[in-house]
C-alpha positions in Angstrom: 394.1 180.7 174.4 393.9 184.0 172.8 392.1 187.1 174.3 389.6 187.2 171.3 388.6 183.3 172.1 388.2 184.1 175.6 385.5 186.8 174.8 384.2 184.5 173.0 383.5 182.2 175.7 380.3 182.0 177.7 379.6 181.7 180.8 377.5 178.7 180.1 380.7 177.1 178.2 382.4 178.0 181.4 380.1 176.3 184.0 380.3 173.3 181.1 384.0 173.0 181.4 383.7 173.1 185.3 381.2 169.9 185.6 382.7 166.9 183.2 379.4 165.9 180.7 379.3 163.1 179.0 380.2 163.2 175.2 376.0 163.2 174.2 375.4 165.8 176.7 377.8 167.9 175.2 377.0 167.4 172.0 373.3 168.1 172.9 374.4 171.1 175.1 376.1 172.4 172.1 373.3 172.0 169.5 370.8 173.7 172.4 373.2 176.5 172.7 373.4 177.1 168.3 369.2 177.0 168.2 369.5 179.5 171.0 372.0 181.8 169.7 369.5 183.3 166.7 367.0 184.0 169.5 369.6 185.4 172.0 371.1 188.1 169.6 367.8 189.0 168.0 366.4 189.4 171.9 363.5 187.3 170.9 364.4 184.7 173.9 363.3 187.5 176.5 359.7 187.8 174.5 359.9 183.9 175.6 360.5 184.0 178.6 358.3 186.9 179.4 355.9 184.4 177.8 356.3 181.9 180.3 356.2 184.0 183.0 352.5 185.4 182.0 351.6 181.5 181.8 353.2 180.7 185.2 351.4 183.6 186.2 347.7 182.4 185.2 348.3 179.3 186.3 349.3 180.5 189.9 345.7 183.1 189.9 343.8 180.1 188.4 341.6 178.2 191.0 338.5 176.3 190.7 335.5 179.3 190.4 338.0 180.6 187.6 338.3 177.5 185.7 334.5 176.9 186.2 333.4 179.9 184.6 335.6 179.4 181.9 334.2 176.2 180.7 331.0 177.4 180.7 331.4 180.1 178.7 333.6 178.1 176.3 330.3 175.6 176.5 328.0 178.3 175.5 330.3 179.6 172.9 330.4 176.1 171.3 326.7 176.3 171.7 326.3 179.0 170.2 328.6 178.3 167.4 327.0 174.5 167.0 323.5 176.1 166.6 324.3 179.1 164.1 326.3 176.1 161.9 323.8 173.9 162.0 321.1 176.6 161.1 323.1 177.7 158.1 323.9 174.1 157.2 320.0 173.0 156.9 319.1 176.3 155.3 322.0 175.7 152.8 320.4 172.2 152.2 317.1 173.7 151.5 317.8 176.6 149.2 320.2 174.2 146.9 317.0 171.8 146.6 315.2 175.0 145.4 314.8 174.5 141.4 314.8 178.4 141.1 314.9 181.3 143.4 311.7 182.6 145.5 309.6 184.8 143.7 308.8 188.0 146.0 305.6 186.5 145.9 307.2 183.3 147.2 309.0 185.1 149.7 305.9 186.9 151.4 304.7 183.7 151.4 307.5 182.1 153.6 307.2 184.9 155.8 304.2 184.0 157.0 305.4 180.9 158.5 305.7 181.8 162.2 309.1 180.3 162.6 310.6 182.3 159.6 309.1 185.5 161.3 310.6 184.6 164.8 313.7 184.4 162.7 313.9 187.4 161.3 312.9 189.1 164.5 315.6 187.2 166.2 318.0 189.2 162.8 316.6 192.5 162.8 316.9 192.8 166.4 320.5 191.7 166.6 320.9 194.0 163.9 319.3 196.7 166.1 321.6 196.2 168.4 325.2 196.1 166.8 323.7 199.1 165.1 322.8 201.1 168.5 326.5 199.8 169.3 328.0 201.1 166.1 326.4 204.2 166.7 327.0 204.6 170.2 331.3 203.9 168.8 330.9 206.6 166.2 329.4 208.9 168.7 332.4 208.5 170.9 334.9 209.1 167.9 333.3 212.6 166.8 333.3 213.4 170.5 337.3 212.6 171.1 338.0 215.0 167.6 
């Protein structure tokens, strides 16, 4: 064996040739160890296994209360995003039955349906307040310069 093929040998080829594998384990050894090889040189294996250690991680911190809490607030996220959906889905339905557009007229008139006010209450005060938190953001960036 030449020196340059004995760089070239691993220490995983050299634990191989210690323990006697059967000809498919080799062979499926060997075609592990060429998939690996991109992701060794280009150091992406460590991002990997850093990876699995931040999974191994949660799953060791995870207990009950934890896992609780988050399926309720995945519930009320799917909720919330079942509701908006649906909303949007009828009112789609009823603006393409619409022959024509609302005349302004038209639309004062839809406004004074109680539910269509509550609605856009329920819009200009979320609007209210992702503009208080908008301004409150830009406040803290002119501050920082």
């Amino acid at each position: 064996m030449t020196t340059e093929e004995l760089a070239a040998r691993t220490t995983l080829e050299t634990l191989v040739d210690s323990d006697p594998l059967s000809a498919a384990a080799s062979a499926g050894l060997d075609e592990l160890i060429n998939k690996l090889e991109p992701l060794l040189a280009g150091g992406r294996l460590n991002r990997v296994v850093e990876l699995m250690s931040i999974l191994a991680d949660v799953v060791d911190i995870a207990d009950t209360h934890m896992i609780d809490h988050a399926m309720i607030a995945f519930d009320e996220a799917m909720d919330g995003y079942w509701s908006v959906s649906n909303a949007a889905r009828v009112a789609g339905n009823q603006v393409s039955r619409m022959q024509e557009p609302p005349s302004s007229l038209g639309l004062l008139r839809m406004a004074g349906k109680p539910e269509v006010r509550r609605g856009l209450a329920f819009i200009l005060a979320t609007a209210s307040v992702l503009g208080r938190g908008r301004l409150a953001y830009d406040n803290s960036d002119s501050a920082e310069a």
